[in-house]
Each structure stands twice: as structure tokens, then as C-alpha cells.
C-alpha positions in Angstrom: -51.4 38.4 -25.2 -48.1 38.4 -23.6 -48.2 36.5 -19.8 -45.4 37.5 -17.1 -44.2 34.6 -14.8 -41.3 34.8 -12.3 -38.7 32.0 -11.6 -37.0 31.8 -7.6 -33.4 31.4 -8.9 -30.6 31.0 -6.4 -28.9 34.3 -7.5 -32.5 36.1 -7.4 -35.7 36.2 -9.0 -35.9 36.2 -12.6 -38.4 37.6 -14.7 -39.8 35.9 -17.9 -42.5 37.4 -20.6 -44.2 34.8 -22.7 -47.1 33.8 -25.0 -48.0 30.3 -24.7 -44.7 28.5 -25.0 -42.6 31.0 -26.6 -40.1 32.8 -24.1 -39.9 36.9 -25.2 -38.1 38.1 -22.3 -36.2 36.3 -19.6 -33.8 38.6 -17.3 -33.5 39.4 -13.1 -35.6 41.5 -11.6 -36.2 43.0 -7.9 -39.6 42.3 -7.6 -41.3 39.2 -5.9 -43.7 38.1 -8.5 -45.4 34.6 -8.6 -47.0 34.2 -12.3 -46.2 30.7 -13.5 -43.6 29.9 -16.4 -44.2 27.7 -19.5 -42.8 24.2 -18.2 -40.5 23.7 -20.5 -38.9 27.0 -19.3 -39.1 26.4 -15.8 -37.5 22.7 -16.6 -34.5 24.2 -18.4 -34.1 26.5 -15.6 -34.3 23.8 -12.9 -31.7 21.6 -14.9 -29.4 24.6 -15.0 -29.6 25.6 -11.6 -28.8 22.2 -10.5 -25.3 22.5 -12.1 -26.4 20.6 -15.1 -26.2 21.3 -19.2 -29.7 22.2 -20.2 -29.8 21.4 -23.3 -31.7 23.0 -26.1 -33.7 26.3 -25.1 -37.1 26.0 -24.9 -38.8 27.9 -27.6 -38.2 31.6 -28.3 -38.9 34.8 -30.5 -36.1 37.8 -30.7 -37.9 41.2 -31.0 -37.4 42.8 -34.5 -33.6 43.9 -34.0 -30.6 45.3 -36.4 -29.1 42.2 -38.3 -26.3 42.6 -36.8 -27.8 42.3 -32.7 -29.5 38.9 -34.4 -26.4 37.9 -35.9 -24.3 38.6 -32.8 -27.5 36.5 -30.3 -27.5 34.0 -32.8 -23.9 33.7 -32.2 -23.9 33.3 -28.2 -26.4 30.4 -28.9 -23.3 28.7 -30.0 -21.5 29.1 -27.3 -21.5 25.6 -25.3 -22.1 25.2 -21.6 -19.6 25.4 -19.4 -17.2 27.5 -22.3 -16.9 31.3 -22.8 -15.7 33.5 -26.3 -14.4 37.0 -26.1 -16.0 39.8 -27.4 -13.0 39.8 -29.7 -13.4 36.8 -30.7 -17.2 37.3 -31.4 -16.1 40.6 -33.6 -14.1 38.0 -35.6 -17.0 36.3 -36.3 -19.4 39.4 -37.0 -16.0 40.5 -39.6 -16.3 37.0 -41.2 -20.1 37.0 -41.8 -19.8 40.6 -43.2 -20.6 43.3 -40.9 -16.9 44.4 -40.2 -14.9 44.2 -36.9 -16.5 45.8 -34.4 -16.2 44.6 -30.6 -17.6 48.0 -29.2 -20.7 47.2 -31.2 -21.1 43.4 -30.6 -20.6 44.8 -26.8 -23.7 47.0 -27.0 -25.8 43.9 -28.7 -24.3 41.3 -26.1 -25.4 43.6 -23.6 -28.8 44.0 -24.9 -29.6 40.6 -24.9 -33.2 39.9 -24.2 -33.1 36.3 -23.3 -30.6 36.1 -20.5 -29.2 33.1 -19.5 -30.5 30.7 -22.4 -28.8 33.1 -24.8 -25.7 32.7 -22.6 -24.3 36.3 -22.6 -22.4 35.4 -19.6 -20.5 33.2 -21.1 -18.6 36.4 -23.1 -15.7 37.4 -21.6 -12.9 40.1 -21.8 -9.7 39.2 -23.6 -7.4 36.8 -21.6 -10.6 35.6 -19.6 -11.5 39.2 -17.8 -14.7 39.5 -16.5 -16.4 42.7 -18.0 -19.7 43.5 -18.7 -22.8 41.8 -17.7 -25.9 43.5 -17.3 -26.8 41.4 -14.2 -23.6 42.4 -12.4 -19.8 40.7 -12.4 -20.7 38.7 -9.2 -24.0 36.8 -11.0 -21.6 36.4 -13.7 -18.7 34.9 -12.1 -21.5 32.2 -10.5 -23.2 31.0 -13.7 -19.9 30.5 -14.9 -18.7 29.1 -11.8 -21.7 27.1 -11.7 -21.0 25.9 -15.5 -17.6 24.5 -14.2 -19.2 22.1 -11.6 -19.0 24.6 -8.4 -22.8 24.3 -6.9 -24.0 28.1 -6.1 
């Protein structure tokens, strides 16, 4: 059975569904829960609030998706910290494994992302660096990446 545990972030509460150590769901929420996290979850966080690269994610499970929505959040796991792609950039790569060039589409999986933050969708950017969609809102955005670059929150 799924637990639901709640994280005090800087930039608001976040929200994560979980079943022992495996992370299903983390994303920001406007409630005030106070359910514990797995602690290698709440570790990762910690280190990545504190301006620091977090390393590895702490173990997860995708819910059963397209291939092409795994293919393109398998593809924001490779997206180092503190670096950001562009959607177009990440259509390239869809087009190269096979499933055509299509940034509309990799938009709609980027922005269904169920795992915010460890599977950095913030870190996708517009072409020439424009911040554009982010389910979480621009200004959350423009912090974790901020935050990424060395600027405390």
C-alpha cells in the first residue's frame, strides 16, 4: 500500500507517494501535510536544497506510460545538475531513438512528469535558454535553476 509523506521545501511543500523505498509521485502541493518520507528521499532533498548536487535518485517506479513519455523521462535523468537541454534538443533525441521529431509531444510528456525535481524537468528550457513551461510555475523554475548555478534560495 502506497504511503503519502510531505517535504517543507523552501519554495513550498512538496508532496511525495511511496511504498517502502520506492518514490511514485513527488510534485508541490498546497496542503500542509506531515507523513514522513523514505530517508533516502528526504536526504536527496535536503542535499539539493542546500545548493548541492544530489547525486543519484533514490529509488523510483514510472507508472505504465507510452514509450515515448518513458523514453523522453528517461532522457531528463540525463540531464546533469546545474545544466538545462531544450525541448528541441530533446525532440532530436526522441527523432534519433526512433519516434520522429516531435517537440509539441516531448512538451506534453515533459510536462507530465511524475517525479518532479529528481526527474529534473526544470532543467528543459525554450530555445535560446527561454523559460517556458513548468508545471510548478516559471518563478519555481527560475529558482531550482538559479539554485543549481550556486545562488542560495
Amino acid at each position: 500500500m502506497k504511503s503519502v509523506g510531505y517535504y517543507p521545501s523552501p519554495l513550498g511543500m512538496l508532496r511525495i507517494t511511496y511504498e517502502g523505498s520506492v518514490l511514485f509521485t513527488l510534485d508541490f502541493c498546497r496542503e500542509q501535510g506531515t507523513g514522513p518520507i523514505p530517508e533516502d528521499a528526504k536526504r536527496w532533498l535536503d542535499r539539493y536544497f542546500a545548493g548541492l548536487d544530489p547525486g543519484e535518485i533514490p529509488s523510483f517506479r514510472f507508472p505504465e506510460v507510452s514509450a515515448f513519455r518513458r523514453n523522453v523521462w528517461e532522457l531528463l535523468l540525463e540531464i546533469p545538475y546545474g545544466q538545462t537541454v531544450t525541448y528541441g534538443e530533446l525532440a532530436e533525441k526522441m527523432a534519433a531513438r526512433g519516434f520522429g521529431k516531435c517537440p509539441q509531444a516531448v512538451g506534453g510528456a515533459v510536462g507530465s512528469n511524475p517525479i518532479s525535481l529528481m526527474v529534473p524537468c526544470h532543467r528543459v528550457v525554450g530555445s535560446g535558454g527561454r523559460l517556458t513551461g513548468y508545471a510548478w510555475g516559471l518563478e519555481r523554475k527560475k529558482a531550482l535553476l538559479d539554485l543549481e548555478q550556486g545562488h542560495p534560495l
